[in-house]
RODO-2510 file (C-alpha; in nm, 4 decimals, decimal comma):
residues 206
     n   res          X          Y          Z
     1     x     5,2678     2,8835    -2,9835
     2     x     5,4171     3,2093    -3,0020
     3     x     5,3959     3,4635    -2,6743
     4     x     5,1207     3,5391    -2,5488
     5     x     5,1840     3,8816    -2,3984
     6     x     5,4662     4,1125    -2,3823
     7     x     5,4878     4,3350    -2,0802
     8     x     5,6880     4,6361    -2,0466
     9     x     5,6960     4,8637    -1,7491
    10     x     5,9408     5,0976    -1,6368
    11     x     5,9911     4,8435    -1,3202
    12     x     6,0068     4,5102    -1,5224
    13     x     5,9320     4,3556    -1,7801
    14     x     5,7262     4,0089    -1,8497
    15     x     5,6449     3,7163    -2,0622
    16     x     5,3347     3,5348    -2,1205
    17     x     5,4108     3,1913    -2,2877
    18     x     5,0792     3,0002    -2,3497
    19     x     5,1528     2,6257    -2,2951
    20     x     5,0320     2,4240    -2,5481
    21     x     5,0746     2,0369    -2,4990
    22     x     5,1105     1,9645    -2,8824
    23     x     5,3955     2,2318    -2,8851
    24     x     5,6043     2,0605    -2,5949
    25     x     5,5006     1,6871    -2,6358
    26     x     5,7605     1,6197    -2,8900
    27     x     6,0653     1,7875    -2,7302
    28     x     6,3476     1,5646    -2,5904
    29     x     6,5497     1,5658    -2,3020
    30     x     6,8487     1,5626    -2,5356
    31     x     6,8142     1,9539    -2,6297
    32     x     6,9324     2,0257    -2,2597
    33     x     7,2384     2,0411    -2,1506
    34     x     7,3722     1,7731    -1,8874
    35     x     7,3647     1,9689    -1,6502
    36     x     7,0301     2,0907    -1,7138
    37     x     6,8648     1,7254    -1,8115
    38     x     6,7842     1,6458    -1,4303
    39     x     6,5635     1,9302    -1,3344
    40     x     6,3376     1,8229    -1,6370
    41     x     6,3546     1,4512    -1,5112
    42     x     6,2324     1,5981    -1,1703
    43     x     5,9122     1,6895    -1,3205
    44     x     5,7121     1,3557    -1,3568
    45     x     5,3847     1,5198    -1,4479
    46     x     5,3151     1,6387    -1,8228
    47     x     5,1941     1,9504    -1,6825
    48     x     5,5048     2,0357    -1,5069
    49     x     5,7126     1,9133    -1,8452
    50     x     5,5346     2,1444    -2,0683
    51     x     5,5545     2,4304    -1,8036
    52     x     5,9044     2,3684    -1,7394
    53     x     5,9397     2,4048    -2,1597
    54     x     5,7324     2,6769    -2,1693
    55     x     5,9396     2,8726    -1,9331
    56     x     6,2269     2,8376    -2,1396
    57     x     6,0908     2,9895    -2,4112
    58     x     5,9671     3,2981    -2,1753
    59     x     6,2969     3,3469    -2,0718
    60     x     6,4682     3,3658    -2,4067
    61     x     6,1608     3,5845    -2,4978
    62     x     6,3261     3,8338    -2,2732
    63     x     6,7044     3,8101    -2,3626
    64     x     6,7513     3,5586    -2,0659
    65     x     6,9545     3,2521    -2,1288
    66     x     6,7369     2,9479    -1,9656
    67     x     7,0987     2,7455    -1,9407
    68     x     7,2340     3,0140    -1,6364
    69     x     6,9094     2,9818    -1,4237
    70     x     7,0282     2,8198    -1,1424
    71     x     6,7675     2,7913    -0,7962
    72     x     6,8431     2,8949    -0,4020
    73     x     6,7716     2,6380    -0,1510
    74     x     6,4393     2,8285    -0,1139
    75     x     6,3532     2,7751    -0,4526
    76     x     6,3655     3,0735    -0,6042
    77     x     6,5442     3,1282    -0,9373
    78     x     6,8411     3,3229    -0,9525
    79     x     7,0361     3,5024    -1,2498
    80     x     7,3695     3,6959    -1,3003
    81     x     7,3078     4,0533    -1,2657
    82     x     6,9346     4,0878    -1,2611
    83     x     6,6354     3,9973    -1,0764
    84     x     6,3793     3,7141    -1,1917
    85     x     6,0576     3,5337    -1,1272
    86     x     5,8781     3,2344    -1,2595
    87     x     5,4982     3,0726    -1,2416
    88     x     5,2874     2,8400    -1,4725
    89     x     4,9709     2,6969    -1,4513
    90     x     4,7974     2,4512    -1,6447
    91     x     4,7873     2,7018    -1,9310
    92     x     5,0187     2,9635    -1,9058
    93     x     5,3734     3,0226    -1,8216
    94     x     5,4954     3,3918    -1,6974
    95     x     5,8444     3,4963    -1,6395
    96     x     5,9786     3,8588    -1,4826
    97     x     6,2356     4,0114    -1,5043
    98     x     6,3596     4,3691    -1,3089
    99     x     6,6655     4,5681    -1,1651
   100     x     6,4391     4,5124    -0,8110
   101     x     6,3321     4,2452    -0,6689
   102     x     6,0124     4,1272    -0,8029
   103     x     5,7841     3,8326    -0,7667
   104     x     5,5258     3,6933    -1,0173
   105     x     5,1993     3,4244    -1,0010
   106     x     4,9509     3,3008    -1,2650
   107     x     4,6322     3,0983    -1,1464
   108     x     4,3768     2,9314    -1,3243
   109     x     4,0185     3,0542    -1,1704
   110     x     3,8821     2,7374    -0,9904
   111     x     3,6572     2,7359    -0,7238
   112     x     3,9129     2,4549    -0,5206
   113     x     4,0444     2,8283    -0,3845
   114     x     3,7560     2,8314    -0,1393
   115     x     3,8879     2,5795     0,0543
   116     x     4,1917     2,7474     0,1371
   117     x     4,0405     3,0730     0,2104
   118     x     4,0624     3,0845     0,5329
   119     x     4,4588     3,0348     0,5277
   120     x     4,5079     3,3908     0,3567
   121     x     4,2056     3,5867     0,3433
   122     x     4,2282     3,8315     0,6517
   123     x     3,8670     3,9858     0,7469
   124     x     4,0027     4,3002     0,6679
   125     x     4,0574     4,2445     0,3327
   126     x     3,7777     4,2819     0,0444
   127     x     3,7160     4,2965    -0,3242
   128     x     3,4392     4,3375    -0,5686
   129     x     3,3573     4,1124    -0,8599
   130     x     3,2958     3,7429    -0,8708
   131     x     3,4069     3,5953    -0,5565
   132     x     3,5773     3,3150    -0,7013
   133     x     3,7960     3,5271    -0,9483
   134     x     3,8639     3,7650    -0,6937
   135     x     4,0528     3,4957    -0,4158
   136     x     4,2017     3,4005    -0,7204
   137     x     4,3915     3,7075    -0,7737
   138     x     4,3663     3,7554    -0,3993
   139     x     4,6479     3,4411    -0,3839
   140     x     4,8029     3,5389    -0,7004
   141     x     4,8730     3,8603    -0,4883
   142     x     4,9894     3,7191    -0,2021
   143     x     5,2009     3,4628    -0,3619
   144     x     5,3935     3,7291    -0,5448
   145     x     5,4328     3,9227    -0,2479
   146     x     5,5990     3,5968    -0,0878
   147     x     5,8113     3,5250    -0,3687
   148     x     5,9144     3,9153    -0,3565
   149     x     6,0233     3,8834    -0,0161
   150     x     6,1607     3,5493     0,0083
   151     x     6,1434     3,5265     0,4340
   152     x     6,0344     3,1911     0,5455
   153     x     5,7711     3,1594     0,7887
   154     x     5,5243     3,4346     0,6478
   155     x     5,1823     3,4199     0,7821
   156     x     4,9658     3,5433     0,4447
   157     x     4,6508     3,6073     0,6119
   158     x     4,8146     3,8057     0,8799
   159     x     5,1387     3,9406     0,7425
   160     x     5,0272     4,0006     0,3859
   161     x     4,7706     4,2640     0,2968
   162     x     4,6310     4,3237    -0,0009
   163     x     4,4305     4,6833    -0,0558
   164     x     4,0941     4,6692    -0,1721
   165     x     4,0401     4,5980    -0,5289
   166     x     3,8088     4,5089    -0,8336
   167     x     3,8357     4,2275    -1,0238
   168     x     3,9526     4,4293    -1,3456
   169     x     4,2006     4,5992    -1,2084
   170     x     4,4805     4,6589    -1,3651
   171     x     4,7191     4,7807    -1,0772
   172     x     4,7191     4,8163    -0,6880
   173     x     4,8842     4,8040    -0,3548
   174     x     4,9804     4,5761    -0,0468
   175     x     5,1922     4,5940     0,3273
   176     x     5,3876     4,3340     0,4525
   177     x     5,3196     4,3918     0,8381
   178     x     5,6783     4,2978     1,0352
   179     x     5,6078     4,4023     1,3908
   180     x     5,5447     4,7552     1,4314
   181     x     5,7144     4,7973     1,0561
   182     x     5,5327     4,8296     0,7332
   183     x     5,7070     4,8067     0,4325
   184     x     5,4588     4,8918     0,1057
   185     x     5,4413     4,6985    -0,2347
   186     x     5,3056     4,8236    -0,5639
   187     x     5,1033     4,5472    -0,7603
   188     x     5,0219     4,4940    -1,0986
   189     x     4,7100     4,2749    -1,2366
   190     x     4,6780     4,1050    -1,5624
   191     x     4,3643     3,8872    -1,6908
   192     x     4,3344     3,6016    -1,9200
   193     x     4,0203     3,3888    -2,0337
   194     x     4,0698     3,1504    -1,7511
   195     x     4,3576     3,2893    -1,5564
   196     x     4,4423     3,5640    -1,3829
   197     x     4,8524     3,6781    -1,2627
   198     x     4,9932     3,9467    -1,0456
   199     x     5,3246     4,0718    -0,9888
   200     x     5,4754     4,2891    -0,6843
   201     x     5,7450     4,5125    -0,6751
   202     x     5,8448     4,6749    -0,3502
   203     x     5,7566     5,0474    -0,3514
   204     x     6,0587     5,2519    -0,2638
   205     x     5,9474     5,6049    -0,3376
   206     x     5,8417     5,8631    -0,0909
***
C-alpha cells in the first residue's frame, strides 16, 4: 500500500507506512541481504514480519537506505550522519528522521492501556477527551520522550511529564525532571482511525 502520510517539519521529517498483511505476506527472506536476513528471522510473529517490512519501505520513503540501519545495545536504531526513530503497531509503521535527536511511537487505541496506568500516569498530569484515547497518546508521549533520551532507568510516571492536552491536538510540550534539572521537549500529535503517534524533539530555544 502506498504511504500513508508524509510529514514535513522544519525539525524532522516522517513516514506513515500502513501495514497491510496481503502486501508483506509474499515477500522472502531472500530480498535481504545476509547480513540483514537474521534480524527478520528474529521476528517469529507475522505482525512483527510485516512491521519489520513495512519499515523498510518508510525508510526508503525518506531517502534512507534500510541496508545501513544498524541497532545500539539499547535498541535504538542508528544511521550515518543523521538522527532516526522507528515504531509499528498492528497497523501502521512510522519512521523519523532529524538533524536532533528525536523519538517516535504509534499505538493502536485499546482499552488494555488501563491496566498499566498507574506505571506512567502521574496525578499531576491530565487531558480532555475520551479517556481511553487520551492514555493512549499519553504513552505514545512518553515513549517518545524515552526513546528521545535514551537513559536507562527512567521512571515515566515520575520523570516524564507530559503538559495538559486534548485529544486532537496537534502539538504540545513535556519536562524530563533530572534532580533539580528540567530539560523541556516540544511534542507533536498525529491521529489515525484507530491509532494515534507522537514524536518529541528536545526544545533548545530560549
Amino acid at each position: 500500500m502506498p504511504i500513508q502520510s508524509h510529514l514535513s517539519d522544519p525539525q524532522f521529517q516522517a513516514i506513515f507506512w500502513h501495514i497491510d498483511s496481503e502486501e508483506f505476506t509474499q515477500r522472502n527472506i531472500d530480498e535481504l541481504p545476509a547480513a540483514i536476513q537474521p534480524r527478520l528471522a528474529q521476528r517469529k510473529s507475522a505482525v512483527h514480519r510485516q512491521g519489520f517490512w513495512a519499515v523498510r519501505e518508510a525508510c526508503k520513503a525518506l531517502a534512507l537506505d534500510p541496508n545501513q540501519i544498524t541497532y545500539a545495545s539499547d535498541g535504538a536504531p542508528l544511521y550515518p550522519s543523521v538522527e532516526i526513530s522507528i515504531s509499528h503497531s498492528k497497523s501502521m509503521a512510522l519512521v523519523g528522521r532529524s538533524e536532533s535527536p528525536l523519538g517516535v511511537d504509534v499505538e493502536q487505541f485499546t482499552p488494555k492501556i488501563h491496566r498499566i496506568q498507574k506505571r506512567f500516569h502521574h496525578p499531576q498530569e491530565s487531558f480532555e477527551g475520551d479517556e481511553t484515547q487520551g492514555l493512549v497518546q499519553l504513552w505514545t508521549a512518553k515513549e517518545a520522550l524515552y526513546k528521545t533520551l535514551r537513559i536507562p532507568g527512567i521512571s515515566f510516571k515520575e520523570q516524564l511529564r507530559v503538559a495538559p492536552f486534548s485529544v486532537g491536538d496537534t502539538q504540545g510540550t513535556a519536562s524530563f525532571i533530572e534532580g533539580d534539572n528540567l530539560r523541556h521537549f516540544d511534542l507533536y500529535y498525529f491521529y489515525g482511525e484507530a491509532y494515534v503517534a507522537s514524536i518529541a524533539i528536545e526544545h533548545l530555544g530560549l
